[in-house]
C-alpha positions as CSV (number, residue, x, y, z in Angstrom):
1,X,-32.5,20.3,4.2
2,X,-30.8,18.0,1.3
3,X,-31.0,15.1,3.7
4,X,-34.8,15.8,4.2
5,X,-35.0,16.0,0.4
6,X,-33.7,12.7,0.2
7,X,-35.7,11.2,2.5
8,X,-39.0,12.4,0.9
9,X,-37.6,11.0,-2.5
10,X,-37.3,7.9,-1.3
11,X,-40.3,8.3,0.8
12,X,-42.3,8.9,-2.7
13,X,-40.0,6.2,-4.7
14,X,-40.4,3.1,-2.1
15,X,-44.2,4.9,-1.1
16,X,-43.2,4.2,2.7
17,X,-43.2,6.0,5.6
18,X,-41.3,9.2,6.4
19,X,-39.9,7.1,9.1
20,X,-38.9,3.6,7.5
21,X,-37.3,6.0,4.6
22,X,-35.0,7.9,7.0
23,X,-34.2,4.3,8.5
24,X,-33.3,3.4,5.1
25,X,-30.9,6.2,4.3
26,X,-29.2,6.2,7.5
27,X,-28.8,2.6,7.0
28,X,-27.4,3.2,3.7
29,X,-25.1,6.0,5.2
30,X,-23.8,3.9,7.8
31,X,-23.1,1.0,5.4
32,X,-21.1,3.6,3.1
33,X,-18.9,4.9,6.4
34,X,-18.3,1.5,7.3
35,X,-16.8,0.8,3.8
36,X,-15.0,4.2,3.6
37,X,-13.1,2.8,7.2
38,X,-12.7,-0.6,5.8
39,X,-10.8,0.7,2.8
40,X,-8.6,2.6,4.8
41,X,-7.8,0.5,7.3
42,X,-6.6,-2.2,4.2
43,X,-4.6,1.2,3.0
44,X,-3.1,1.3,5.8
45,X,-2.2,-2.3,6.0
46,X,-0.6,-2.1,3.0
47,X,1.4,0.8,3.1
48,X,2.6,-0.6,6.6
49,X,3.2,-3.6,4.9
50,X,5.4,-1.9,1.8
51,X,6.8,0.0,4.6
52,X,8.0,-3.4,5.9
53,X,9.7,-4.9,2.5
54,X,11.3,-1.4,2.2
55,X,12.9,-1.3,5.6
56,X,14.1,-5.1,5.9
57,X,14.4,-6.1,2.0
58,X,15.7,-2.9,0.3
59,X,17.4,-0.4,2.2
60,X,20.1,-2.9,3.5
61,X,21.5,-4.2,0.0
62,X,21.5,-0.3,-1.1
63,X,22.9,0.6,2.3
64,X,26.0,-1.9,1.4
65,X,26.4,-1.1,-1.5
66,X,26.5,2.7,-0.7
67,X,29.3,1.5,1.7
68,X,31.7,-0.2,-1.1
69,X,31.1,-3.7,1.0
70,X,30.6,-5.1,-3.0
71,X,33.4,-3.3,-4.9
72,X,35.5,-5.9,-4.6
73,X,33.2,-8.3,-6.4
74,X,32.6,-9.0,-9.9
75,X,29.3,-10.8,-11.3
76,X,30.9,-13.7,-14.0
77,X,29.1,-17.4,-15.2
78,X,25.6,-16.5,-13.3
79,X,27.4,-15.4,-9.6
80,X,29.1,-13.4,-7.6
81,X,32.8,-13.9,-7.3
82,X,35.8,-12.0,-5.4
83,X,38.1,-10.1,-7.7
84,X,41.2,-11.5,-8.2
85,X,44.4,-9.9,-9.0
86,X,45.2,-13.2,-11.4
87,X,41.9,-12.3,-13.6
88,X,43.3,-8.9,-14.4
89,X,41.0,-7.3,-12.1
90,X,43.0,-6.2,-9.4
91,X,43.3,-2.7,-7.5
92,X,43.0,-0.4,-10.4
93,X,39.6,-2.0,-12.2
């Protein structure tokens, strides 16, 4: 019934046929399900795509770090260096 409705509206708005106005709205239907799949195929894209950076860029540093393969590093001057015992920071810091 409420599409009916809406075809007679426009029907009356556009004064066409009952026919070319239930064209129309279909048309208009399918144009809005076509956008509704294209905005969730690009979702998906991009959550595959965060998915990505999150797998290859981010877990691995946290992973090292989460396995002490930095602790014996020190950031000094802009870099990364090695501890040394001869800079004070040996085996206790």
């Amino acid at each position: 019934m409420l599409l009916h409705a809406e075809v007679e509206a426009l029907q009356t708005t556009l004064e066409i046929s009952y026919k070319d106005a239930a064209h129309r709205l279909f048309m208009a239907k399918v144009e809005w399900v076509q956008k509704a799949d294209l905005a969730a195929k690009a979702f998906g894209a991009l959550q595959r795509h965060m998915d990505d950076i999150l797998s290859e860029e981010i877990f691995p540093p946290i992973s090292a770090i989460d396995k002490g393969e930095f602790d014996n590093y020190i950031f000094k001057d802009g870099k990364w260096e090695m501890k040394s015992d001869r800079d004070g920071l040996g085996n206790g810091v």
